[in-house]
C-alpha positions as CSV (number, residue, x, y, z in Angstrom):
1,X,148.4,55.3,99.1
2,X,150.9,57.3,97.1
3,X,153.7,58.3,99.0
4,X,154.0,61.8,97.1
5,X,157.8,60.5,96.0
6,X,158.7,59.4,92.1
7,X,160.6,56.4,92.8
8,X,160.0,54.6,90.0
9,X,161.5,56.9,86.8
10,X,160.8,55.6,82.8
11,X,163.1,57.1,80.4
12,X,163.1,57.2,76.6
13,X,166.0,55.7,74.8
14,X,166.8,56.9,71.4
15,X,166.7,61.1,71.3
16,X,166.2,60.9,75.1
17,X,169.3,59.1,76.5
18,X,170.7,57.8,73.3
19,X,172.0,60.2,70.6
20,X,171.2,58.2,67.2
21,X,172.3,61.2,64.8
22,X,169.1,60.6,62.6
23,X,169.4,57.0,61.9
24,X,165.9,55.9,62.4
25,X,165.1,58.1,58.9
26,X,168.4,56.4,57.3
27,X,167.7,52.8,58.3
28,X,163.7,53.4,57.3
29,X,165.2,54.5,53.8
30,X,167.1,51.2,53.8
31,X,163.9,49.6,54.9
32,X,161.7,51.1,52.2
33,X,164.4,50.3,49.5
34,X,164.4,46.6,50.2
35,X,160.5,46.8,49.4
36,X,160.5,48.7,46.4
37,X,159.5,52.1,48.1
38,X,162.5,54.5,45.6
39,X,164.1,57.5,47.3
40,X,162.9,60.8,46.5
41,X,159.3,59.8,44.9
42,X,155.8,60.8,46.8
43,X,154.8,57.7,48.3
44,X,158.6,57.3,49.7
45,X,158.2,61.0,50.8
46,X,155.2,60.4,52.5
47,X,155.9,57.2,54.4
48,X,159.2,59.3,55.5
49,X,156.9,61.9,56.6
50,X,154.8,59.4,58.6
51,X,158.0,57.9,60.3
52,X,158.9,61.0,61.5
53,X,155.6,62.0,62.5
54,X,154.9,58.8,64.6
55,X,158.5,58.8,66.1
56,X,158.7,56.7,70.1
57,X,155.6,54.2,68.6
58,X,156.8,50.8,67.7
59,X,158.2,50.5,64.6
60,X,156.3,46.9,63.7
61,X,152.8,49.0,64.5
62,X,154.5,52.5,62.1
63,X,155.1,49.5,59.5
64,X,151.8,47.9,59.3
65,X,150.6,51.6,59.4
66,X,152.3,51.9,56.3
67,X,152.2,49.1,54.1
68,X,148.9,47.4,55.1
69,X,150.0,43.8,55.2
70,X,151.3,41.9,57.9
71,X,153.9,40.0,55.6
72,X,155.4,43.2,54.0
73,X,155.2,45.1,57.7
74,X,157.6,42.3,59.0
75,X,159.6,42.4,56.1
76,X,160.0,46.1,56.5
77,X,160.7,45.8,60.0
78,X,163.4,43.3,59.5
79,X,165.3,45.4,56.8
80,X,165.0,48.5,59.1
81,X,166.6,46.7,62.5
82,X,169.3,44.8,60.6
83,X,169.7,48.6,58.8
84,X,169.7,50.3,62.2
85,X,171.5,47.6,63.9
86,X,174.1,47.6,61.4
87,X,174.4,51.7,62.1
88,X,174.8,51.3,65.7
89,X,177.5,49.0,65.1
90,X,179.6,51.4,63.2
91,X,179.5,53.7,66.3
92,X,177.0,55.9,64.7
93,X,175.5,56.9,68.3
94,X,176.3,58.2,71.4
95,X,175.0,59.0,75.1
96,X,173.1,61.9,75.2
97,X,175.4,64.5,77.6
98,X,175.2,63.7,80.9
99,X,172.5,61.1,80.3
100,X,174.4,58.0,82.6
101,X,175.4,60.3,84.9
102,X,171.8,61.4,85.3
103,X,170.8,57.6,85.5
104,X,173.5,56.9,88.0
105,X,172.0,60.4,90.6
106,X,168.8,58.8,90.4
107,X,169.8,55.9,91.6
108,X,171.8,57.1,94.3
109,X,168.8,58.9,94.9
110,X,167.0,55.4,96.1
111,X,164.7,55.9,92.4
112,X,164.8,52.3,90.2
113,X,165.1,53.3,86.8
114,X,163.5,51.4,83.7
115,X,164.9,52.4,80.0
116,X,162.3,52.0,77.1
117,X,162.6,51.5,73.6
118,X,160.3,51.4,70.4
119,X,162.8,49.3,68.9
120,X,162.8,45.8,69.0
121,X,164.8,44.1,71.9
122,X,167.7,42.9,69.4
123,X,168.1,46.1,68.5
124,X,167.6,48.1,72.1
125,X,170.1,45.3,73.3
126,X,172.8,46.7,70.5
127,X,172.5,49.8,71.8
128,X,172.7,49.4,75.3
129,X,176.1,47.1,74.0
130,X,177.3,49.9,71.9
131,X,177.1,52.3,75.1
132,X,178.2,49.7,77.7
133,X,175.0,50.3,79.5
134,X,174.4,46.7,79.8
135,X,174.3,46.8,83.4
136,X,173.1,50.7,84.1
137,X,169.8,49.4,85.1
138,X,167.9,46.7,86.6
139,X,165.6,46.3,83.3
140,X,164.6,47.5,80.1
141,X,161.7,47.3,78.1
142,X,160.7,47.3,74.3
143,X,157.3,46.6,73.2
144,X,157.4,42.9,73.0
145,X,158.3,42.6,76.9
146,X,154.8,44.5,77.4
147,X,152.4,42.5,75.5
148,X,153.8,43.9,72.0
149,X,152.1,47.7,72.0
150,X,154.5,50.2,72.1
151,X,153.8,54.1,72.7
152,X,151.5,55.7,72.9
153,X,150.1,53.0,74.6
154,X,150.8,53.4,78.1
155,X,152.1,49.1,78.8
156,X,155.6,49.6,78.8
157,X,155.0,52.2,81.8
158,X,152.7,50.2,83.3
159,X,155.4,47.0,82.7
160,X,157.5,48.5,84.6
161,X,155.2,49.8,87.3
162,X,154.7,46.2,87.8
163,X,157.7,44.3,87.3
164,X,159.4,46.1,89.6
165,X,157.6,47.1,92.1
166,X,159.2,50.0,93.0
167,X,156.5,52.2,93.8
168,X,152.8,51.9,95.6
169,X,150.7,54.0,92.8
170,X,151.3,55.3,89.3
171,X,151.4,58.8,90.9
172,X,155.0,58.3,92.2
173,X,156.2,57.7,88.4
174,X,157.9,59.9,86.5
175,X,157.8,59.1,82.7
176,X,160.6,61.3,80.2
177,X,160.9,61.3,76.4
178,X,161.5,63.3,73.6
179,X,158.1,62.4,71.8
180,X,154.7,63.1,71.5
181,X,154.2,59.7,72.0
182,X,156.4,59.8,75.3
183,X,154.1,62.2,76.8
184,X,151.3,60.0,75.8
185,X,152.5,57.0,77.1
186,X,153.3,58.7,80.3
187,X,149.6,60.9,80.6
188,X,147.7,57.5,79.8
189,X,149.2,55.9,82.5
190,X,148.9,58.0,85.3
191,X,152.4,58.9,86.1
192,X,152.8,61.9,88.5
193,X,155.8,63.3,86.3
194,X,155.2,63.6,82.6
195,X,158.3,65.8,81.2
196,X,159.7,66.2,77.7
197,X,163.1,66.7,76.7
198,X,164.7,68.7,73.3
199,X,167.1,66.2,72.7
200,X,165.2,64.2,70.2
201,X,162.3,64.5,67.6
202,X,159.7,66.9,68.6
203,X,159.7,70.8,70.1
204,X,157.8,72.3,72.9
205,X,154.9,72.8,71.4
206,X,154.3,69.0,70.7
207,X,155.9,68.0,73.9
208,X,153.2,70.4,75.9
209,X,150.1,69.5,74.0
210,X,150.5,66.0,74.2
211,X,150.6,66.2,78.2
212,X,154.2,67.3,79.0
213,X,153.9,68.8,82.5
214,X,157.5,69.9,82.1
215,X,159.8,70.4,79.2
216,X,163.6,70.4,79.8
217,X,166.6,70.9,77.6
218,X,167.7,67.6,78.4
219,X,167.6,64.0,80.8
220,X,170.8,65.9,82.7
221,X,168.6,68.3,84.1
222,X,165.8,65.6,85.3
223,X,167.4,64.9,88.8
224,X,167.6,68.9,89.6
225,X,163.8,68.6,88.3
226,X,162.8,66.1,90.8
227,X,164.5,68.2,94.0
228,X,163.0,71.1,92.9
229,X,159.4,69.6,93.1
230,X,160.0,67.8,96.4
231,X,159.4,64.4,94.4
């Protein structure tokens, strides 16, 4: 039986926690490059517009999406982590304001926390490095640790509904992002608290038609969110 309370809370990384400045659209056009896909053309246009269109799934699934073969998705892949990787590296991101501190009044709060990713785990693990947020949470996800479907799947939720066992039903989860894709992740698998954020890649108007029960102007305000519902 659901005890009414969302102790279990699944946050976004990049555009939700993570400020990345853009770089998934940089290191895709690094990506592209290395297969032959020229900057500024219609097909390179296109697969940009596609990128940006499917931004929170996992970026193997956008890749195979785009170039129909399993050898040139990986290849593509491979290019845009080591591109992206490389990025993060340089310091090219940053915490979204207030986003540990958020983190850390949830947990005070007695909530477990569980940070998600559409990356792949070398590349979620630079990040978290880059940040020092090795140790902000108990665990993190990226579509490999939940059976290798990413958003909008709902598995990585559901992952961490299980692995930690912080919670008696999928009611008493709360599920945050700044994607379309986030909110259908969160409304596919049952979470109590589906809520967007403006930090990241899509407006209001996505946010709310893809199942966001809330949209807020940023992770900061999520804690305040939760008090004022009594969750």
């Amino acid at each position: 039986m659901s005890s009414n309370r969302i102790d279990l809370v699944v946050l976004d990384m990049a555009g939700t926690t993570v400020a990345d400045g853009g770089l998934v659209e940089q290191a895709f056009a690094a990506a592209a490059e290395k297969l032959g896909v020229v900057a500024g053309t219609p097909d390179f246009d296109s697969k940009l517009d596609y990128v940006r269109a499917t931004m929170g799934e996992s970026k193997i699934s956008v890749f195979r999406h785009l170039f129909g073969d399993e050898d040139l998705a990986q290849q593509a892949n491979t290019a845009f982590e080591e591109a992206y990787g490389s990025l993060v590296d340089g310091g090219r991101i940053a915490e979204i304001p207030g986003a540990r501190e958020a983190v850390e009044k949830l947990a005070a709060d007695g909530r477990t926390v569980v940070l998600t990713t559409g990356f792949a785990r070398v590349t979620q693990d630079a990040i978290l490095a880059a940040l020092g947020w090795q140790d902000l949470v108990g665990l993190t996800l990226c579509p490999a640790d939940a059976g290798g479907r990413g958003r909008p799947y709902p598995d990585m939720v559901l992952t961490a509904f299980l692995r930690t066992g912080a919670v008696a039903s999928v009611a008493d989860v709360a599920v945050v992002g700044d994607t379309s894709y986030d909110m259908l992740s969160g409304v596919r698998a049952g979470a109590g608290v589906v809520a967007g954020v403006l930090t990241g890649a899509h407006g209001r108007t996505q946010l709310e038609a893809h199942g966001a029960g809330h949209v807020l102007g940023s992770v900061a305000e999520l804690p305040e969110l939760l008090a004022e519902l009594g969750r």
